[in-house]
PLY file of the C-alpha trace (Angstrom):
ply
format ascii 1.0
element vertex 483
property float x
property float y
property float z
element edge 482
property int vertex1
property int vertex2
end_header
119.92 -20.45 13.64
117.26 -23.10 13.32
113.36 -21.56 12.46
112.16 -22.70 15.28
114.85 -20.83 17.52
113.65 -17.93 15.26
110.27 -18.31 15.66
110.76 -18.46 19.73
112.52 -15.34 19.80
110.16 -13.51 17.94
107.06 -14.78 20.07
109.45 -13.95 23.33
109.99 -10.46 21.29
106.53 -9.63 20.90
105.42 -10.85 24.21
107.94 -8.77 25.70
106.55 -6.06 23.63
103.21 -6.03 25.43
104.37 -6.88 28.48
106.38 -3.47 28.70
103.32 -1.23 27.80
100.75 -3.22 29.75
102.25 -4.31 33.18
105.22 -2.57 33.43
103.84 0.84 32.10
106.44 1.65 29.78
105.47 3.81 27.10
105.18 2.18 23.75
107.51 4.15 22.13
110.32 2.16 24.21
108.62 -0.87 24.40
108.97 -1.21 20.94
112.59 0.15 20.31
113.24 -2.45 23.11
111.07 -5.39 21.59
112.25 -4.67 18.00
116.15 -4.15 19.52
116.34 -7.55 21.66
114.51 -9.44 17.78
117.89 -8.37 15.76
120.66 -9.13 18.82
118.93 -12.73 19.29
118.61 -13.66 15.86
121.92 -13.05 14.62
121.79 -8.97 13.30
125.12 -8.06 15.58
125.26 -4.66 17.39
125.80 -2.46 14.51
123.26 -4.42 12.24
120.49 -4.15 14.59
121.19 -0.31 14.66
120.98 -0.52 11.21
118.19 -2.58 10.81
116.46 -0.21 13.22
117.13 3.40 11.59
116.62 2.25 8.20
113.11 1.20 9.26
112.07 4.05 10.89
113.40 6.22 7.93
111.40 3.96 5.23
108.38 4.68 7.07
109.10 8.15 7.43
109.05 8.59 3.76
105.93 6.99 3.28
103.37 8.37 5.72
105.40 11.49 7.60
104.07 14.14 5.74
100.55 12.36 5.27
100.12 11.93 8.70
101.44 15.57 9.29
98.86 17.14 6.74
96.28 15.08 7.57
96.42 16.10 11.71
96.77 19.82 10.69
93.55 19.39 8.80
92.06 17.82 11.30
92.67 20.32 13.81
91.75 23.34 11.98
88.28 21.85 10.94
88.34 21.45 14.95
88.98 24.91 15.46
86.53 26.27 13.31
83.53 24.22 14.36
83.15 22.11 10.96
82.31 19.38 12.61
79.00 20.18 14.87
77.81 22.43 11.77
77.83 19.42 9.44
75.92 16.59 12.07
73.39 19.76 12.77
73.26 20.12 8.96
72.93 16.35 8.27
70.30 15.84 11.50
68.33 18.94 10.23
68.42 17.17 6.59
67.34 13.64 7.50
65.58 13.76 11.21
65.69 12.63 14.35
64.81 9.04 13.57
68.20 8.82 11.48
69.89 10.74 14.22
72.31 7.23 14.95
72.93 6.43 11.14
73.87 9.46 10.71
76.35 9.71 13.32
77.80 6.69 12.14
78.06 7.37 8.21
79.58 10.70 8.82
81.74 10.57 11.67
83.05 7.41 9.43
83.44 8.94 6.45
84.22 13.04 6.50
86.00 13.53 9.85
88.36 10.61 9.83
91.46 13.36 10.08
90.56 14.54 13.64
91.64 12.11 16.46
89.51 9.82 18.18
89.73 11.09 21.51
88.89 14.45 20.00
86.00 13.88 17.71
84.47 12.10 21.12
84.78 15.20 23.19
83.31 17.49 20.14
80.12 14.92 19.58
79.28 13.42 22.94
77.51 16.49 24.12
75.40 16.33 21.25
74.68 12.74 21.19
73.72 13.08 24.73
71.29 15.50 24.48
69.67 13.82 21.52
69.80 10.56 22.96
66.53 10.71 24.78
64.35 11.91 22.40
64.75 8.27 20.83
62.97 6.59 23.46
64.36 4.27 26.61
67.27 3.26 24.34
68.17 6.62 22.69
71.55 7.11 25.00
72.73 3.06 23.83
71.75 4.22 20.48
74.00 7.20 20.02
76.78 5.60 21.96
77.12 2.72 19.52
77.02 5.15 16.83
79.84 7.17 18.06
81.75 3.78 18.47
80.73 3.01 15.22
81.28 5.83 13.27
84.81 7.04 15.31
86.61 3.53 15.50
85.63 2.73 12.10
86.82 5.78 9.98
90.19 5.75 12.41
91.23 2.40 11.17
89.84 2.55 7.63
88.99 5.33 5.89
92.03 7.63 4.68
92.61 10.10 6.17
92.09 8.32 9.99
95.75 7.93 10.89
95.21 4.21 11.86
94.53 3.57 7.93
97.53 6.39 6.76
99.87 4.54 9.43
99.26 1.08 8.14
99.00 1.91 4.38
102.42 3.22 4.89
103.87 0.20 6.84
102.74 -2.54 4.45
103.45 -0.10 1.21
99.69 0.10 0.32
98.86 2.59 -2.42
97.01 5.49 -0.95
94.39 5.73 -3.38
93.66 1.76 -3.06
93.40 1.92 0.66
91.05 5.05 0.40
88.96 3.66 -1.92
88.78 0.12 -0.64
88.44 0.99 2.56
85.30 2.76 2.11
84.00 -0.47 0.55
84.94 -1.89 3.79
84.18 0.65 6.04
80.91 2.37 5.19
78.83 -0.82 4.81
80.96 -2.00 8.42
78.94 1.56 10.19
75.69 0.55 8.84
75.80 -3.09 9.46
77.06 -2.46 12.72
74.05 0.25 13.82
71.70 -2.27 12.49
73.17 -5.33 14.25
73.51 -3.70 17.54
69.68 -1.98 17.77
68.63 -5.80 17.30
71.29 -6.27 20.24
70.09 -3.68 22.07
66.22 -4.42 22.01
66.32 -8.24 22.13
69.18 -9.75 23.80
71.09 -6.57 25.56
68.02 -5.53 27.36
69.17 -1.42 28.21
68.40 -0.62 31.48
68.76 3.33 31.80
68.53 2.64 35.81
71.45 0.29 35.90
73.27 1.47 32.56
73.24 5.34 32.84
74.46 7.49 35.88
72.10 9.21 37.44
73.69 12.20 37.96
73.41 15.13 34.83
76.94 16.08 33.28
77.66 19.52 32.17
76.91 19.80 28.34
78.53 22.69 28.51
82.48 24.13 27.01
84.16 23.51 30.14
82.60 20.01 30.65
83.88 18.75 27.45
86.91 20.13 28.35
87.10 18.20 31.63
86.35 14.83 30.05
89.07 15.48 27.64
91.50 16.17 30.45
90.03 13.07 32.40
90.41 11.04 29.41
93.71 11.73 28.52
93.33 14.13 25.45
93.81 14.31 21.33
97.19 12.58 22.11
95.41 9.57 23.55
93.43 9.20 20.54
96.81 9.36 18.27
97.86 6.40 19.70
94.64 5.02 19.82
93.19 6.09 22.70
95.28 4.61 25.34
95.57 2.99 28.69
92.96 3.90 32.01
92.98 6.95 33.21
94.23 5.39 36.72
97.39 4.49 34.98
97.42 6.91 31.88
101.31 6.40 31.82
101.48 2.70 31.20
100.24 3.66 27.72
99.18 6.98 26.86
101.52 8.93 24.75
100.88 12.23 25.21
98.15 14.54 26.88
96.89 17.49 25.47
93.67 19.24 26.54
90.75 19.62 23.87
88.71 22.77 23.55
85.69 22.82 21.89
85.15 26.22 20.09
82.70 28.75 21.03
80.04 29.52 17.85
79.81 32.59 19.43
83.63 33.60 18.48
83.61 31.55 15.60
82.24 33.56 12.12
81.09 31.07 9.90
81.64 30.36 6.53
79.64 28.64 4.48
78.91 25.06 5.06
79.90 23.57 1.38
83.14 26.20 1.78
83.98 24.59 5.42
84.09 21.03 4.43
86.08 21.76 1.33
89.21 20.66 2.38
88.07 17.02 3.29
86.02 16.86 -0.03
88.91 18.13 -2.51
91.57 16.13 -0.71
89.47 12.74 -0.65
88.27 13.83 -4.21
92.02 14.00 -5.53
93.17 10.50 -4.24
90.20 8.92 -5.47
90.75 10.61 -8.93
94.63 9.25 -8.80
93.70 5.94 -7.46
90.77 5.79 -10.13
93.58 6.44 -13.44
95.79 4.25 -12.13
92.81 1.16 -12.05
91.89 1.84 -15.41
95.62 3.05 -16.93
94.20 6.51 -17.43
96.85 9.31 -18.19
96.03 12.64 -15.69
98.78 14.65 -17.31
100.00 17.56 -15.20
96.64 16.68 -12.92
98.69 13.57 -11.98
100.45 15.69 -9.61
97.68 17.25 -7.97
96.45 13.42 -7.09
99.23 12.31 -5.35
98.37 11.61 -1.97
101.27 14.03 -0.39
100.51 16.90 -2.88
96.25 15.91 -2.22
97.23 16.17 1.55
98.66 19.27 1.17
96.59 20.92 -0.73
93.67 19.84 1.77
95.59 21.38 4.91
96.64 24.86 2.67
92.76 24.83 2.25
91.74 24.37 5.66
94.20 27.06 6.54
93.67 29.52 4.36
89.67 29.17 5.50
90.49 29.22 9.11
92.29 32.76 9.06
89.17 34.14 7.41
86.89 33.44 10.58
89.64 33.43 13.36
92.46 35.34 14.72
95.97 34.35 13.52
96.96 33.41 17.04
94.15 30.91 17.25
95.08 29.38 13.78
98.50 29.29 14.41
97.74 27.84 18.19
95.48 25.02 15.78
98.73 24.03 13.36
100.63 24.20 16.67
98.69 21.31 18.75
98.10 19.18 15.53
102.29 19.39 15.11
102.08 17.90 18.92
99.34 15.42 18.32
101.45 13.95 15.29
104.65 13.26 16.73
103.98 10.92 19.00
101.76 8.53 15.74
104.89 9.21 13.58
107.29 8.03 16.25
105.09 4.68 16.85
104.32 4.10 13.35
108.28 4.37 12.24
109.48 2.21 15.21
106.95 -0.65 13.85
108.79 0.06 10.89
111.87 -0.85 12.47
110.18 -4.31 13.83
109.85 -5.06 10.28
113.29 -4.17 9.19
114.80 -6.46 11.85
112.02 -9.36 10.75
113.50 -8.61 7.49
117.16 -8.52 7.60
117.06 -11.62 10.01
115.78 -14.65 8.03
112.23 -14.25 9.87
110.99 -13.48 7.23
110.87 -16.93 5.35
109.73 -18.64 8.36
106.66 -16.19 9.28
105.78 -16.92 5.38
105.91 -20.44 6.10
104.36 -20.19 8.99
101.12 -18.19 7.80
101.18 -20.36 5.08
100.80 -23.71 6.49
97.10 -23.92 6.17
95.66 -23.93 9.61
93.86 -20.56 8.37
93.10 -18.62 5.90
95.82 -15.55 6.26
93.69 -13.09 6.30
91.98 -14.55 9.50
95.72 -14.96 11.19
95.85 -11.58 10.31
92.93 -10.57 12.22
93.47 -13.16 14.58
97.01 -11.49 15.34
95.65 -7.96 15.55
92.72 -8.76 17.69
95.15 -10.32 20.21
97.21 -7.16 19.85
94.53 -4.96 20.97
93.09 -6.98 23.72
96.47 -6.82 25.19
97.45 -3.88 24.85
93.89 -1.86 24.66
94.71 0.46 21.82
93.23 0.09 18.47
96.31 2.35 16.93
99.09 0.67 18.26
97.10 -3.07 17.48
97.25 -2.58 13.95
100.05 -0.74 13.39
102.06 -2.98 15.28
100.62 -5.96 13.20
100.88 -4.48 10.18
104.78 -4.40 11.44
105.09 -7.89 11.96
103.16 -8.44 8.81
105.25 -6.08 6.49
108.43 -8.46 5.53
106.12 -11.12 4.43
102.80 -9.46 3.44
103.84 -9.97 -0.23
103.86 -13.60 0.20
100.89 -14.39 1.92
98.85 -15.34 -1.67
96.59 -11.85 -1.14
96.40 -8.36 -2.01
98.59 -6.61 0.60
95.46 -3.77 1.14
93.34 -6.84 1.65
95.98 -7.61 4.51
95.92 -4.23 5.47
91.94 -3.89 6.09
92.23 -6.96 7.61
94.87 -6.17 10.31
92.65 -3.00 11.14
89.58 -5.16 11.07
91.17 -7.18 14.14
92.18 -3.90 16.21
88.68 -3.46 16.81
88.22 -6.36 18.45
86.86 -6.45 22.20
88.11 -3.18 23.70
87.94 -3.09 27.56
88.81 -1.76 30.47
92.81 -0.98 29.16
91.77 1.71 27.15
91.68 5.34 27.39
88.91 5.66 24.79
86.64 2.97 27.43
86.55 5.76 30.28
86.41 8.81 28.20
83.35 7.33 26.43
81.91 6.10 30.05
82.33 9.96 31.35
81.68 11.93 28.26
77.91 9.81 27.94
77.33 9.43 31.49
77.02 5.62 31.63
77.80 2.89 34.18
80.63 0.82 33.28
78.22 -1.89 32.86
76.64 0.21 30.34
80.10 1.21 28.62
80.13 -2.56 28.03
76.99 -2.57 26.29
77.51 -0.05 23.80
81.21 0.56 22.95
82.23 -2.60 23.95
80.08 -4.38 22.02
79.43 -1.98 18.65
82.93 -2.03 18.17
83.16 -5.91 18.69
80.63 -6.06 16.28
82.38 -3.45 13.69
85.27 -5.68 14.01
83.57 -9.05 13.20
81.26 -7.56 10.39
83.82 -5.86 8.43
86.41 -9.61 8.69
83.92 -10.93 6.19
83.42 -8.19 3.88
87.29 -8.28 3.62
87.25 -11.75 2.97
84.69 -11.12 0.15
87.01 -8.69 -1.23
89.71 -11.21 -1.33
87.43 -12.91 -3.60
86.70 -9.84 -5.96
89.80 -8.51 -5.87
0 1
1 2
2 3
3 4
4 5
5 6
6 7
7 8
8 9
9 10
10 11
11 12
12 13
13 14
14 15
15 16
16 17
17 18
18 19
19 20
20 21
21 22
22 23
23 24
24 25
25 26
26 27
27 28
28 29
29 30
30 31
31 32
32 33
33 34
34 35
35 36
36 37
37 38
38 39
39 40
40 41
41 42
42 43
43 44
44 45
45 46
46 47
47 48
48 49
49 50
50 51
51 52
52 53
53 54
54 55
55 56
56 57
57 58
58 59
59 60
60 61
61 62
62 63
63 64
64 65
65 66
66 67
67 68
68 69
69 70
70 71
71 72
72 73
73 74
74 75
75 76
76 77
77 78
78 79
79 80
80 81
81 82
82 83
83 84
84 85
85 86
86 87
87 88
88 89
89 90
90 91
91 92
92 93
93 94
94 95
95 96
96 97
97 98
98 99
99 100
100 101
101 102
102 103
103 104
104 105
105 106
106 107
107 108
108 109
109 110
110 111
111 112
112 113
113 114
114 115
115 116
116 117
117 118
118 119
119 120
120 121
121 122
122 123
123 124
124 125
125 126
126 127
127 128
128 129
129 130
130 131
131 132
132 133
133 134
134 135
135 136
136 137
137 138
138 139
139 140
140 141
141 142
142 143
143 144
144 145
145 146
146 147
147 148
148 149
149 150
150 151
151 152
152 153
153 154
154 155
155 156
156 157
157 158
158 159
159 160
160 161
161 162
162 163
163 164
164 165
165 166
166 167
167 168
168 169
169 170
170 171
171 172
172 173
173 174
174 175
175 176
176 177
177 178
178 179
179 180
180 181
181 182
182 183
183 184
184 185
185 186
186 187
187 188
188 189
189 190
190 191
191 192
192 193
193 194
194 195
195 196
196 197
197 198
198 199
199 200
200 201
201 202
202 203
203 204
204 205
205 206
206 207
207 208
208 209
209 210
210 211
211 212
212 213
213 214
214 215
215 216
216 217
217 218
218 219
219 220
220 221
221 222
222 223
223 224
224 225
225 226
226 227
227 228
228 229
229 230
230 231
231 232
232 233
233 234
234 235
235 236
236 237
237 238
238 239
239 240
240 241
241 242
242 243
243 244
244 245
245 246
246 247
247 248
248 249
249 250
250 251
251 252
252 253
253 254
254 255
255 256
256 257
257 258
258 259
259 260
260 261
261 262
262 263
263 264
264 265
265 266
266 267
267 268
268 269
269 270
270 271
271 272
272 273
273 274
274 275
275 276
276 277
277 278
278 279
279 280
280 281
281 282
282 283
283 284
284 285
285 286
286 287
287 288
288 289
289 290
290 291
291 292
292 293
293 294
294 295
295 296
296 297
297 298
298 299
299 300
300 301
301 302
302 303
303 304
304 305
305 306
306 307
307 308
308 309
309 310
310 311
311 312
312 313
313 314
314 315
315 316
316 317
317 318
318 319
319 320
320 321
321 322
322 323
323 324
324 325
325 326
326 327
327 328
328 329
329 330
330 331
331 332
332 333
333 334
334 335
335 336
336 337
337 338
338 339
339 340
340 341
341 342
342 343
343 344
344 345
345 346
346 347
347 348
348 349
349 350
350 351
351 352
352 353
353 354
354 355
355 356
356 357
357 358
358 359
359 360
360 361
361 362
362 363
363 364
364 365
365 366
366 367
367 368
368 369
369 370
370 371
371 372
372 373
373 374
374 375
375 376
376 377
377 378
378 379
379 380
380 381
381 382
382 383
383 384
384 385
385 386
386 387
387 388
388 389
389 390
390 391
391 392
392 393
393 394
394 395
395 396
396 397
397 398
398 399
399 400
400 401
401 402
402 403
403 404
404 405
405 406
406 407
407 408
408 409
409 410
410 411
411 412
412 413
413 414
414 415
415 416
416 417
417 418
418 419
419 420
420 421
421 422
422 423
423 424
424 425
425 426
426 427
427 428
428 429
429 430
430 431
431 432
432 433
433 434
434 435
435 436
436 437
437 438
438 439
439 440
440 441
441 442
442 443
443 444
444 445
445 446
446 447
447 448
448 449
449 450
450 451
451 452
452 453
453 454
454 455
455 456
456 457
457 458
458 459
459 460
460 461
461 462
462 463
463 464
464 465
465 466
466 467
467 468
468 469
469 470
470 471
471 472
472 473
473 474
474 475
475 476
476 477
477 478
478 479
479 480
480 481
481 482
């Protein structure tokens, strides 16, 4: 089969792809195993190859990110459950003040919390940012949105442990420890760039208009109205997929929807604020520790074990475990584990089915011709790369399923493209940022959870993450450079 026969069948493939999840409302799980199924019958792979093709990918993928992802979302929901989260922003606010109130936001919810889902870490915040949003002055609301955008979006895609950065590590075969530490480089400086960037936005050229931009009408701050956003919004399992589809027509995209409940500090004893965040600290401190030896050829000994990113994991969720039975009832820890096993399956599923889209690019001869291709010198590949992710998401409105669908495409010939593969990596992630709209979950939840107009939605999460996505391309490009 000529390339360019190959070439039109993967475009038709991958059109097809979006076309399923966006206009015919298939969910993406299908729309993949049918995209990635149709790739290996037209190019040649034969019945049985394609089947193959398509279990072997899914079970290399498996391998590589199923129990990281697993840990990591158990984690994630037991900090949730025992109110880690609000005690470390209060902590952090108390610590550096109300004029630091957005930075802080960002830097944290970017950095410590990047194990609890998006859709989640929304419903546990937005309360807070909203009442905190006025005290800042006309602009306080805009302020705090764009640093929940920010500081959510931004440690999802590239801080380990968000599962957009675990998911895509895994698919391109990025080392754990380099895509943790590397994508703090990127994504730390990306938060504070992008809070400084957008107050200039907002004062100068956005012009906030809390008339126009905010509803007038109050929303309940309290447990029950976080609770009805979440169900409005579609849930934790929204945010494992990225946060997906409109609420209007959650089953075009949204994988699964499970109701978030924000703990009670009355019912919750508390431990220790150091003690609470220890999981997140010792896990992130053992894959830094392992990634760190292996830069600078530094034997660990028996340690070496303890930094492997699947032991690190582990270790991380035992902890988290082991502290949530000592402030709440067994049935409420094991109801934790329980929902975070729910919230995972449907990211595992996705992220092994991209898998299997690279497979069939593989096994078909695509591979040598999307080399080629990428190679030709139109762009730089790491552009094409964001270039191809950005498309992803505005088509499909999910950040999740952008990049890890790139980074599926991009897996057969990511070794080829002349750059470090966690430079591709970043890069895809960087792209899946790019312009989210009106087809995403995460659009309306933010809109109801902050009380804006959907003019103002536009304003702030629109636009911060737009921005998050076009500062952190050129720090990644910088890196290409360094690296």
């Amino acid at each position: 089969m000529s390339d360019a026969w190959l070439l039109a069948h993967t475009v038709i493939a991958i059109v097809g792809i979006v076309a399923l999840i966006t206009w015919l409302k298939t969910p993406p799980i299908f729309g993949l195993l049918i995209g990635a199924t149709y790739l290996g019958l037209a190019t040649g792979l034969g019945i049985s190859g394609t089947a193959e093709a398509l279990t072997v990918g899914f079970g290399d993928v498996m391998a590589e990110i199923g129990l990281l992802i697993t840990f990591g979302v158990v984690m994630g929901s037991l900090l949730t459950a025992t109110n880690t989260l609000q005690r470390v922003i209060e902590g952090l606010l108390g610590l550096f003040g109300e004029k630091r109130v957005p930075m802080v936001f960002a830097v944290s919810l970017s950095t410590l919390f990047t194990s609890i889902y998006s859709d989640v870490v929304l419903v546990l915040t937005a309360p807070l940012a909203r009442r905190l949003g006025p005290r800042l002055g006309p602009r306080g609301v805009a302020l705090m949105g764009g640093a929940l955008t920010a500081g959510i979006e931004v440690g999802l895609v590239f801080v380990v442990p968000g599962v957009g950065a675990l998911a895509v590590a895994g698919l391109l075969d990025v080392p754990l420890g380099e895509m943790f530490l590397l994508g703090l480089i990127v994504g730390v400086p990306t938060a504070v760039l992008t809070m400084l960037t957008f107050a200039v936005l907002l004062k100068r050229v956005l012009r906030w208009d809390p008339a126009a931009d905010e509803l007038k009408a109050p929303v309940d701050d309290t447990d029950e109205g976080a609770d009805d956003g979440a169900g409005n919004g579609g849930g934790a399992g929204g945010g494992a997929a990225g946060s997906d589809g409109h609420p209007g027509a959650a089953s075009s995209t949204a994988i699964t929807t499970t109701t978030v409940t924000r703990p009670s500090e009355e019912r919750v004893r508390q431990l220790p604020l150091l003690v609470s965040i220890s999981p997140v600290l010792v896990t992130l401190a053992l894959i830094a520790l392992g990634a760190l030896a292996n830069a600078f050829d530094f034997p660990l000994g028996p340690i070496a074990l303890l930094s492997e990113p699947v032991i690190a994991m582990a270790i991380g969720a035992g902890l988290a475990h082991l502290l949530a039975q000592r402030v709440l009832p067994r049935a409420e820890v094991n109801s934790a584990v329980g929902k975070a096993l729910a919230m995972a399956g449907p990211i595992l599923v996705l992220s092994g089915l991209s898998g299997s889209v690279a497979e069939v690019i593989g096994q078909s001869g695509l591979r040598d011709v999307l080399a080629e291709s990428f190679n030709a010198g139109f762009l730089p590949p790491l552009l094409l790369v964001w270039l191809v992710a950005a498309i992803l998401h505005i088509a499909m409105g999910s950040i999740s399923i952008a990049a890890i669908t790139a980074a599926g495409i991009l897996a057969p010939i990511a070794g080829s493209l002349g750059v470090p593969v966690v430079l591709i990596a970043l890069a895809a992630c960087s792209g899946a940022l790019f312009l989210p709209h009106v087809s995403s979950n995460f659009f309306w939840m933010f809109q109801s959870l902050l009380n804006l107009s959907t003019r103002g939605t536009f304003k702030t999460h629109t636009v911060a993450m737009s921005l998050a996505s076009v500062i952190s391309l050129p720090i990644v490009l910088l890196l290409d450079i360094v690296v």
